[in-house]
C-alpha positions as CSV (number, residue, x, y, z in Angstrom):
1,X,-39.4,-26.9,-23.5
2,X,-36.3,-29.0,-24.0
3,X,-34.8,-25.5,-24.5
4,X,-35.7,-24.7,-21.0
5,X,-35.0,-27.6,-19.6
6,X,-31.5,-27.6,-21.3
7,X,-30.9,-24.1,-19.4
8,X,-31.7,-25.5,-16.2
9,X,-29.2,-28.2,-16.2
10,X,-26.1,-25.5,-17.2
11,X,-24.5,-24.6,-14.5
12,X,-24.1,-20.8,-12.7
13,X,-20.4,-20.5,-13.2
14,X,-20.8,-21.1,-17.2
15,X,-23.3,-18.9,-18.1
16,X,-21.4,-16.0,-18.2
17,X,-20.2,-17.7,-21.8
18,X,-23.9,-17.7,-23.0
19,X,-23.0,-14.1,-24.7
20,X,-20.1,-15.5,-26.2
21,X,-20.2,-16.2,-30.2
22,X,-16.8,-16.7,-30.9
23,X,-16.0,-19.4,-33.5
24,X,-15.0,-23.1,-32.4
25,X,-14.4,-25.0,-35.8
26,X,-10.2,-26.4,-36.1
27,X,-10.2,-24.2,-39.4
28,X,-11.0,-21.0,-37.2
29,X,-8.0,-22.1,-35.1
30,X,-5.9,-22.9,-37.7
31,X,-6.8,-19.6,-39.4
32,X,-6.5,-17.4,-35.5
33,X,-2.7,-19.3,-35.5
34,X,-0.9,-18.2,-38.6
35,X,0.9,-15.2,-40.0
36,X,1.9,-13.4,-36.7
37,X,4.7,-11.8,-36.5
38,X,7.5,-11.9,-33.3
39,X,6.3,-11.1,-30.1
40,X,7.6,-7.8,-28.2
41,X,11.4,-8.0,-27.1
42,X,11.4,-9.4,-23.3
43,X,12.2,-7.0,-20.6
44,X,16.1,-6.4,-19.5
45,X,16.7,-7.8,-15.6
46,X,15.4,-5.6,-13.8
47,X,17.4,-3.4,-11.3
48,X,15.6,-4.8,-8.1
49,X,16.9,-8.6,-8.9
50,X,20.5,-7.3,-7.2
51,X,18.6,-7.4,-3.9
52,X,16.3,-10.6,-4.2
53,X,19.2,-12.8,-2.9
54,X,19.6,-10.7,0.3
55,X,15.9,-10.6,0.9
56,X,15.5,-14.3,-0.1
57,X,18.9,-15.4,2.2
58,X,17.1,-13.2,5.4
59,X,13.9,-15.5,5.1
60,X,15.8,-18.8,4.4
61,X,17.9,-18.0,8.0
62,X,14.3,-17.6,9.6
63,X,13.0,-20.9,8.5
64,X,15.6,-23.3,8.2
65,X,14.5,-26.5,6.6
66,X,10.9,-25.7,6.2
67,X,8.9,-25.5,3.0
68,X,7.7,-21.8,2.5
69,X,4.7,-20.9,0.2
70,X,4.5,-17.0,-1.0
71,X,1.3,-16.4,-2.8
72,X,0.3,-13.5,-5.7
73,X,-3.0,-13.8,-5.0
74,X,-6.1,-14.2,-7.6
75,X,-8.1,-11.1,-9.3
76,X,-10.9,-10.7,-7.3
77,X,-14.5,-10.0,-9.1
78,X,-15.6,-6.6,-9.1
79,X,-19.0,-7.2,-10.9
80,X,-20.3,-10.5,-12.6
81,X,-17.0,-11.1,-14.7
82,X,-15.8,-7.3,-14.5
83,X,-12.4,-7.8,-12.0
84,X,-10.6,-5.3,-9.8
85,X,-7.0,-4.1,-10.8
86,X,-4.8,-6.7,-9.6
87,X,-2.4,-5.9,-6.6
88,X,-0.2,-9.2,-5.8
89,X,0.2,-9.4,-2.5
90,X,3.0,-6.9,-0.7
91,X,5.1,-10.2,0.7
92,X,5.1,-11.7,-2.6
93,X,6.1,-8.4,-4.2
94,X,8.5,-7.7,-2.1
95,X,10.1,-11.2,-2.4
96,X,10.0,-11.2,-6.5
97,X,10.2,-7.6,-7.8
98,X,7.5,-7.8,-9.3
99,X,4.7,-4.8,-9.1
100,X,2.2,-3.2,-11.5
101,X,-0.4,-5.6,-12.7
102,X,1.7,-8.7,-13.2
103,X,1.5,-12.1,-12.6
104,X,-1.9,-13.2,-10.7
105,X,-2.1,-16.6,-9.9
106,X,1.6,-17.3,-9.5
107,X,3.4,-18.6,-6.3
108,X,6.8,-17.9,-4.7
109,X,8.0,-21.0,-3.4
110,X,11.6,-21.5,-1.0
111,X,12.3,-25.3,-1.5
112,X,14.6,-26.3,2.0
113,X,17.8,-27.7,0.9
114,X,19.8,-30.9,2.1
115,X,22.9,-28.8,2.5
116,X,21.2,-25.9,3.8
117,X,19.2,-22.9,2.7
118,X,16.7,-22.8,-0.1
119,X,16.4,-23.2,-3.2
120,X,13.6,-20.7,-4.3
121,X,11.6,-21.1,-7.2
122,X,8.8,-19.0,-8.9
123,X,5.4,-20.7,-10.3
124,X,3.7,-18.9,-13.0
125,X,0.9,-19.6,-15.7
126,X,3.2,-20.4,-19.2
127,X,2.7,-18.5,-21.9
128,X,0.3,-20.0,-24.8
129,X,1.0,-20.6,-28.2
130,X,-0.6,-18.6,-31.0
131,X,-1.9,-21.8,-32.5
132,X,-3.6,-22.4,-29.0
133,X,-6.9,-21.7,-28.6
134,X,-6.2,-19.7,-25.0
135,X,-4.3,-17.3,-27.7
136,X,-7.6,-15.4,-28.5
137,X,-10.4,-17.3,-26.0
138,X,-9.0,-17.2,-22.4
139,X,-10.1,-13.7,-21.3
140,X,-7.6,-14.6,-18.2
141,X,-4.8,-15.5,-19.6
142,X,-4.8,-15.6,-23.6
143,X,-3.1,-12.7,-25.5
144,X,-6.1,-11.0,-26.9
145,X,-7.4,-10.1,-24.2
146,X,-4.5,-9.3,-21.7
147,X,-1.6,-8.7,-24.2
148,X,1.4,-10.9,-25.2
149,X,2.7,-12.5,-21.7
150,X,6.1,-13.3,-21.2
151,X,7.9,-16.8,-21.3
152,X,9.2,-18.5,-18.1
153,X,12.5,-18.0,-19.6
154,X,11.4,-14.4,-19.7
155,X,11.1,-14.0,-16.0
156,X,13.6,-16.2,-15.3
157,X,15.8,-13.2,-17.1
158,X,13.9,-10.3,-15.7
159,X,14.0,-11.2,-11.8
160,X,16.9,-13.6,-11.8
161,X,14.4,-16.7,-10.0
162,X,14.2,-19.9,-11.3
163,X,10.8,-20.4,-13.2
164,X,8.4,-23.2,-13.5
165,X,4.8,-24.3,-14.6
166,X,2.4,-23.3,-12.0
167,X,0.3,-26.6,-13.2
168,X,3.6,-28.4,-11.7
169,X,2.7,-26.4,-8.4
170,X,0.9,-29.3,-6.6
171,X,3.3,-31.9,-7.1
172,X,6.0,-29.8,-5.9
173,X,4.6,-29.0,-2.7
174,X,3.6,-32.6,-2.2
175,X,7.3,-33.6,-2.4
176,X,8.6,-35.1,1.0
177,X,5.6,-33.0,3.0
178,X,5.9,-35.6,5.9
179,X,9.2,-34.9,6.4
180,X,9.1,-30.8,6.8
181,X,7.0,-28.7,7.8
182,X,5.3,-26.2,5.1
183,X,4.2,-22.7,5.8
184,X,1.6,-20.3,3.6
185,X,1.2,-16.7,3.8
186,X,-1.8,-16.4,5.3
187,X,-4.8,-14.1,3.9
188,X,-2.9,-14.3,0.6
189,X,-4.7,-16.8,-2.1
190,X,-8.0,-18.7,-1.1
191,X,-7.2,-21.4,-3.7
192,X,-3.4,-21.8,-2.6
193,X,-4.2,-21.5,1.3
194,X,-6.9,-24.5,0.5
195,X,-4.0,-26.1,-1.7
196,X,-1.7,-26.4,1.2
197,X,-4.4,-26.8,3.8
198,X,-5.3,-30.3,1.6
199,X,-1.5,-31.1,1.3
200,X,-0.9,-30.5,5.4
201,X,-3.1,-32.9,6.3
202,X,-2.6,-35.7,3.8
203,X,0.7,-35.6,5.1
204,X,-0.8,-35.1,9.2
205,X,0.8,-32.2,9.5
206,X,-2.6,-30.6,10.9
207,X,-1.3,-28.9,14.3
208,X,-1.0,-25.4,14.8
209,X,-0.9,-24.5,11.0
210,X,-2.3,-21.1,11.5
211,X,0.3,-20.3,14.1
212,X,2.7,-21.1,11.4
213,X,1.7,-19.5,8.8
214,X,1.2,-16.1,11.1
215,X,4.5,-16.5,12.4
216,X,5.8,-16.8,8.2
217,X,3.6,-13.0,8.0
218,X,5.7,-11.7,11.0
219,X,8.9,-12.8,9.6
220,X,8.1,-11.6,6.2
221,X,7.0,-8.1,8.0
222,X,9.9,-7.7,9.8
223,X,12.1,-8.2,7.0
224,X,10.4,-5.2,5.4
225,X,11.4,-2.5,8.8
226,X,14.6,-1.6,7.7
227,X,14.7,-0.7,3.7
228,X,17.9,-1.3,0.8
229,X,19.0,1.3,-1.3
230,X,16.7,0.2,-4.0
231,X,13.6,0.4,-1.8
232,X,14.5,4.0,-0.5
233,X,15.0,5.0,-4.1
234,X,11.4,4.0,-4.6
235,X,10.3,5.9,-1.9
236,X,12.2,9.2,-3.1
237,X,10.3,8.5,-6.2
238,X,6.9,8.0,-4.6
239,X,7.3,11.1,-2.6
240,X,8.6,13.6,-5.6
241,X,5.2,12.3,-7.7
242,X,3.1,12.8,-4.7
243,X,4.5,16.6,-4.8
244,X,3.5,16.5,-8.7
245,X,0.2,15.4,-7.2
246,X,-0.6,18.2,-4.6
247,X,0.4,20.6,-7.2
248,X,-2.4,19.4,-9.4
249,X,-4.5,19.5,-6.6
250,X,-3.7,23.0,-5.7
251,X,-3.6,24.1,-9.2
252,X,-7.6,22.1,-9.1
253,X,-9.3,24.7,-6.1
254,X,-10.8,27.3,-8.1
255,X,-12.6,24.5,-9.8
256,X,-13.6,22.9,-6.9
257,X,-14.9,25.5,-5.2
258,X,-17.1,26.4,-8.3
259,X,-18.6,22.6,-8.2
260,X,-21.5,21.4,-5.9
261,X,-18.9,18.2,-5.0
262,X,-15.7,20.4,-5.0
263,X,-14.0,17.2,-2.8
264,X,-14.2,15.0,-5.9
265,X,-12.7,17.3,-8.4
266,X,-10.0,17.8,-5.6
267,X,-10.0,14.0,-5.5
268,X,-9.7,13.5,-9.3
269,X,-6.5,15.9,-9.8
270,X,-4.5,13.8,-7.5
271,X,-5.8,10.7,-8.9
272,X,-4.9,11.8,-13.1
273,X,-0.8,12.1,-11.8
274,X,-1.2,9.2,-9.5
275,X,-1.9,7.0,-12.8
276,X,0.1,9.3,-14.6
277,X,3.4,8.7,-12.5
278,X,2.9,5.5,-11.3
279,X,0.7,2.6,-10.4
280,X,-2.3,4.8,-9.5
281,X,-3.6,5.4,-5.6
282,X,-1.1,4.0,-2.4
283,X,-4.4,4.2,-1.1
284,X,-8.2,5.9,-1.2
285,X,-7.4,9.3,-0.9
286,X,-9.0,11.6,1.9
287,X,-10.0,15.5,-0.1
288,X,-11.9,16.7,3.3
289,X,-13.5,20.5,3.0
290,X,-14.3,22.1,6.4
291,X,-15.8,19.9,9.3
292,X,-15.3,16.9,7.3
293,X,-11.3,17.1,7.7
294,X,-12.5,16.0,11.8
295,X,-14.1,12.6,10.3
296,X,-10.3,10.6,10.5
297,X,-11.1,8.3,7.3
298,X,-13.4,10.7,5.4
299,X,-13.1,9.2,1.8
300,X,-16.8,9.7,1.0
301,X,-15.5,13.4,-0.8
302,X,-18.7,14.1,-1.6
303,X,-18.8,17.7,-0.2
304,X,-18.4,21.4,-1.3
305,X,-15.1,23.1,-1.2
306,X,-15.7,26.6,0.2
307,X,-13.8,29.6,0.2
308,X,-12.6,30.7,4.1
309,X,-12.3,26.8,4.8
310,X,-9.2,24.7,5.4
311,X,-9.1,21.5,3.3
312,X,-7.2,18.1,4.8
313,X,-5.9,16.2,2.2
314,X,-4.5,12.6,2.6
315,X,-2.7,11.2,-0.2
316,X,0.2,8.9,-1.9
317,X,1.2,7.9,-5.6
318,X,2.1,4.3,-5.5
319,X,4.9,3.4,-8.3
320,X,4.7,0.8,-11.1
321,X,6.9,-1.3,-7.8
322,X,4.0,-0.6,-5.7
323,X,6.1,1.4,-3.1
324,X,4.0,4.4,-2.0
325,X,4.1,7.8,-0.5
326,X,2.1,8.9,2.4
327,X,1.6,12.8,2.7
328,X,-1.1,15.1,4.3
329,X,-0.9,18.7,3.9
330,X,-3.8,21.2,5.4
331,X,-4.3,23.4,2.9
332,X,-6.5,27.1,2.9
333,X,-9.1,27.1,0.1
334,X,-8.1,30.8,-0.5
335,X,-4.7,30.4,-0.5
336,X,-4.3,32.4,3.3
337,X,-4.8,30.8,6.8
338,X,-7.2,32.6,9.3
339,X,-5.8,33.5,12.1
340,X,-7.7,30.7,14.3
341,X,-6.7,28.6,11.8
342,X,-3.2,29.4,11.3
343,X,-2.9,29.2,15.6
344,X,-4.2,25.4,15.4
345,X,-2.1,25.0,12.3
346,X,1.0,25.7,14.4
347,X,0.3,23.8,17.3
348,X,0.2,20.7,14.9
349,X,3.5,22.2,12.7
350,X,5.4,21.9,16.5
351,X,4.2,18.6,17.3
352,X,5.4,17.3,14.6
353,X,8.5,19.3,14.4
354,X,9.4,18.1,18.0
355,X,9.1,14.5,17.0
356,X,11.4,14.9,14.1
357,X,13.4,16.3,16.6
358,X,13.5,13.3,19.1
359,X,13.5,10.9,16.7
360,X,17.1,13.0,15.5
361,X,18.4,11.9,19.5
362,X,20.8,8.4,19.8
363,X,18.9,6.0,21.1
364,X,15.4,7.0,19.7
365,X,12.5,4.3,20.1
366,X,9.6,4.1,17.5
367,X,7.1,4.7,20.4
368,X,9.6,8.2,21.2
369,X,7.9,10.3,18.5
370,X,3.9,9.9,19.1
371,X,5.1,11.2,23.2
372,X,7.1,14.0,22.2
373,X,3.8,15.0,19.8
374,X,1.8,14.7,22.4
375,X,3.7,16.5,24.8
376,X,3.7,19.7,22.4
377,X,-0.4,19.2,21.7
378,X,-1.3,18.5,25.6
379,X,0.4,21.6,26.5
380,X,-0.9,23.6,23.5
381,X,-4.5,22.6,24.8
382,X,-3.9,23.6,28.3
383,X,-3.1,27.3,27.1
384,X,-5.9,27.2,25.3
385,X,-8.1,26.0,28.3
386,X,-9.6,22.9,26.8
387,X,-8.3,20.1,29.5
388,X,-10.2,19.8,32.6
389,X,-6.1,19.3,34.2
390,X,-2.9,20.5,33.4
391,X,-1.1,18.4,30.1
392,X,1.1,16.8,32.7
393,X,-1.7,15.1,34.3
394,X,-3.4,14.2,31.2
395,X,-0.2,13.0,29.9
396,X,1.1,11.1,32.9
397,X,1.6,7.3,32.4
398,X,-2.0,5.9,33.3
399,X,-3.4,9.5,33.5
400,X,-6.5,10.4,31.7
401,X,-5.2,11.1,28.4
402,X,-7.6,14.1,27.9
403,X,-5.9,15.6,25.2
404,X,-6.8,12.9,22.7
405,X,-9.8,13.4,22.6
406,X,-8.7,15.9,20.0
407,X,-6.2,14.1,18.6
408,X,-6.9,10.2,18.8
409,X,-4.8,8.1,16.3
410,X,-1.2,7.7,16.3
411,X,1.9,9.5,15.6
412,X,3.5,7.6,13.1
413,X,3.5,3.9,10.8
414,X,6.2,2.4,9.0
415,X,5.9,3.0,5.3
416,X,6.8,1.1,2.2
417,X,5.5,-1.7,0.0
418,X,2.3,-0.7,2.2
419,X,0.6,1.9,3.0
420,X,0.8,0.5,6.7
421,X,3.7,-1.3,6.3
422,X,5.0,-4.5,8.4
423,X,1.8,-4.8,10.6
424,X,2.2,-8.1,10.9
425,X,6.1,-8.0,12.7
426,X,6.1,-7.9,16.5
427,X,5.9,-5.4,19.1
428,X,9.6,-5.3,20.4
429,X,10.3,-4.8,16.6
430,X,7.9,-1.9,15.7
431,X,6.5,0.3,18.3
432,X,9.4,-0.8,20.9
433,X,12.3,-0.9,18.2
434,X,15.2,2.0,18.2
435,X,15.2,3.6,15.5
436,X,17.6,2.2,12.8
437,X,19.0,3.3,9.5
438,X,16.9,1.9,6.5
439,X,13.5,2.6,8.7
440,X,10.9,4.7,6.5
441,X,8.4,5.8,8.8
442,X,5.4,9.0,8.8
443,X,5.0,11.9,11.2
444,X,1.6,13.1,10.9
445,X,-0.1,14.6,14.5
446,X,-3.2,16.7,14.3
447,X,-6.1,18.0,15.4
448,X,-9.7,17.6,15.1
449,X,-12.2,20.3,16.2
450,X,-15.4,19.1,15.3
451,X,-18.3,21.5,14.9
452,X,-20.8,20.3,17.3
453,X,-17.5,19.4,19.8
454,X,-18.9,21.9,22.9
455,X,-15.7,21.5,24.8
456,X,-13.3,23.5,21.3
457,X,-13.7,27.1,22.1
458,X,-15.8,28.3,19.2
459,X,-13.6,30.3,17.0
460,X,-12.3,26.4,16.7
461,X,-14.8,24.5,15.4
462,X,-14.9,23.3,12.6
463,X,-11.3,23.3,12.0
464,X,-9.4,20.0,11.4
465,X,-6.0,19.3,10.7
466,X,-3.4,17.1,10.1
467,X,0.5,17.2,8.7
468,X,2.1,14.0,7.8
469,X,5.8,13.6,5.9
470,X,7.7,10.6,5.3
471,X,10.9,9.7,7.5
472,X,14.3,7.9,6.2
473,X,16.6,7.1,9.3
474,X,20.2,7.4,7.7
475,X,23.5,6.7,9.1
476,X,23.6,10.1,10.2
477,X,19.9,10.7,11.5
478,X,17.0,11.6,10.2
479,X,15.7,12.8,6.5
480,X,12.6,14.4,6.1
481,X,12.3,12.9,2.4
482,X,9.1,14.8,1.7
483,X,11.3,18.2,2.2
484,X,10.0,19.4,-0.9
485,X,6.3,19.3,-0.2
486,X,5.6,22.9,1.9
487,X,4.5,22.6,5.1
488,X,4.9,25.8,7.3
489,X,2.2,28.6,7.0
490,X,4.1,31.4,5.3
491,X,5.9,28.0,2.8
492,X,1.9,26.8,2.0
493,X,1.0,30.2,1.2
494,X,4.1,30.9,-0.9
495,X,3.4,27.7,-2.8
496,X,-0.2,28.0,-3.7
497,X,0.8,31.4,-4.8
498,X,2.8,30.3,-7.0
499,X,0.3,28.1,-8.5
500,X,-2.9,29.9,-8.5
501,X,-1.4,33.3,-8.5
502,X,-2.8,36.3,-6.1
């Protein structure tokens, strides 16, 4: 009974220990904490800390004498204590260098200075002794369980930031808070947002905190539009192991046509070079057989791969820096388009063709390339007898749009860090913004003829597709840096050819 009752009284969060037998006598620890020898060499600086003082220096002219808080972010539970991969957040990997799996929990800090500018700092858990108990008990932190950790000095070295104690973190951001103003990343770190929230309004500063901290995002976005050297050489990267990717994928068809859920194995050929070449996945990847291509987010890839069919496949290789690729190729299951298909294949190849060629034009605006898509795909489904007007009509400013009802997302998305990158920056700076050199942006029109759509003529239905490659603006205009992944009819059948043989 006292048993039970002993039970009762322990609380939820620490009874995920009760399995735990590990030993807890000072011999044990004593014993655990000798006769190891030295720890792995630390990493060199890395190649990205050349352009952390440009990226810091363009945030410190945005906020001037504010207090600016840049979370990681925690690991977030993916079952009792089984945790997801950790992803910091992009702003805080952007700001730091720092991508794979490193660092949750740590904080990014710009510190306003008397003279001016910042003084930026970065807070990170210290590493442990081996005569600590954390050394082979702290399943978060100690070096059993996640490997040997580097020193602050360590990542001082590596990313050229000044280092401190995260446990120093508080005190730090209390320092002179009713005096200037402090911002947080919002949607970054529940436990630092509440930190800061706490701090705010000890010091009264409680109005308009969450138009701050939105207005920190945008700033932080629109930092991100326009890409350094080191950034597009991450991108080139991301797109050549994408191309490894959609080779394996190719190379994966006769297998998934033979399987009852051909989409997965389609899935899972991407997926072994993503984590082969890089971080893993930019994002869920879309392997969508037949009709399902005409679902926009299909990532369900539960279905057969048939023979005859077209398959839509969506997907990017994000690097160990967490900069990813975002490529869609339409591919034919038996390595040779149908004539109905190849027709719609084309209509989408010219679309996307013309807005590479607008965006090539002085003077090109972000929103230039989705109307010159349009334009091609409006006219294409007049011809083919599908608007209930002509494509001038439907596309006239406050017209009635009819043609996207086959094609209903938009043209293009800034590309980067994110999948999706720089939401968060303003309207005059994304959609309205001229093009300018160090933008990395996607093409990607398509079409979507559903099955049971009774407005597609019928040898259409059924047939989805979509064509997307990644866009530098240079000094000179515009680079199609996915070149090397096929994309016209006779260059996709050449290519799987050369994979699967014929």
């Amino acid at each position: 009974m006292a048993k039970e009752q002993e039970n009762e009284k322990q609380v939820l969060k620490a009874r995920g220990n009760n399995r735990s037998q590990q030993p807890s006598s000072a011999e044990f620890r004593e014993f655990m904490g000798s006769d190891w020898g030295p720890r792995p060499e630390p990493r060199s600086r890395a190649e990205v800390a050349d352009y952390l003082p440009a990226r810091h220096a363009a945030l410190s002219k945005l906020f001037p004498g504010e207090r600016l808080v840049i979370p990681a972010g925690e690991t977030k539970t993916r079952s009792n204590d089984d945790d997801y991969r950790f992803r910091a957040h992009s702003a805080f990997a952007h700001m730091t260098g720092m991508g794979e799996e490193k660092e949750p929990g740590a904080v990014l800090v710009f510190n306003p200075l008397e003279e001016g500018g910042h003084e930026v700092t970065l807070y990170i858990y210290p590493r442990a002794s081996r005569s600590s108990e954390e050394f082979y008990a702290d399943s978060a932190h100690g070096e059993f369980w996640v490997g040997a950790r580097p020193s602050l000095k360590d990542v001082q070295n590596e990313t050229g930031i000044k280092t401190a104690d995260v446990g120093t973190l508080k005190d730090a951001l209390s320092k002179d808070l009713g005096q200037i103003q402090m911002r947080v990343v919002p949607q970054s770190s529940v436990e630092i947002e509440g930190l800061v929230e706490e701090l705010r309004a000890q010091a009264g500063q409680t109005q308009n905190n969450a138009e701050l901290d939105l207005e920190l995002a945008q700033g932080l976005a629109e930092i991100r539009l326009r890409k350094d050297p080191w950034e597009i050489d991450q991108m080139r990267r991301a797109v050549e192991a994408t191309r490894s990717g959609f080779d394996n994928i190719i190379a994966s068809l006769p297998a998934a046509v033979a399987h009852t859920r051909g989409e997965r194995v389609v899935e899972g050929a991407f997926f072994q070079r993503a984590r082969e070449a890089g971080n893993g996945l930019g994002y869920e990847t879309i392997a969508a057989s037949g009709n399902h291509a005409n679902t926009l987010h299909f990532q369900d890839n539960n279905g057969p791969v048939k023979d005859g069919d077209l398959i839509l496949v969506d997907a990017g290789v994000e690097l160990d820096s967490l900069y990813t690729a975002d490529i869609t190729r339409t591919l034919p299951v038996s390595g040779k388009f149908t004539a109905d298909q190849a027709e719609v294949y084309q209509a989408v190849l010219d679309a996307a063709n013309y807005a590479l060629e607008i965006a090539n034009k002085p003077g090109a605006r972000f929103r230039d390339l989705h109307a010159a898509a349009m334009e091609v795909l409006a006219d294409r489904l007049e011809k083919w007898g599908m608007l209930p007007g002509t494509a001038a009509e439907s596309l006239a400013k406050d017209g009635p749009q009819w043609h996207r009802r086959w094609m209903p997302h938009g043209t293009s998305h800034h590309l980067g860090i994110d999948v999706h990158d720089c939401a968060a920056a303003r309207r005059e700076m994304y959609v309205d913004a001229k093009l300018e050199p160090g933008m990395i942006f996607t093409i990607e029109p398509g079409l979507y003829f559903r099955s049971d759509d009774l407005k597609v003529p019928e040898h259409f239905r059924g047939i989805g597709v979509r064509i997307e490659d990644d866009v530098l603006v240079t000094d000179h205009g515009v680079e199609r840096i996915s070149e090397s992944i096929p994309r016209t009819i006779e260059g996709v059948e050449n290519w799987m050819q050369e994979i699967l043989g014929a």
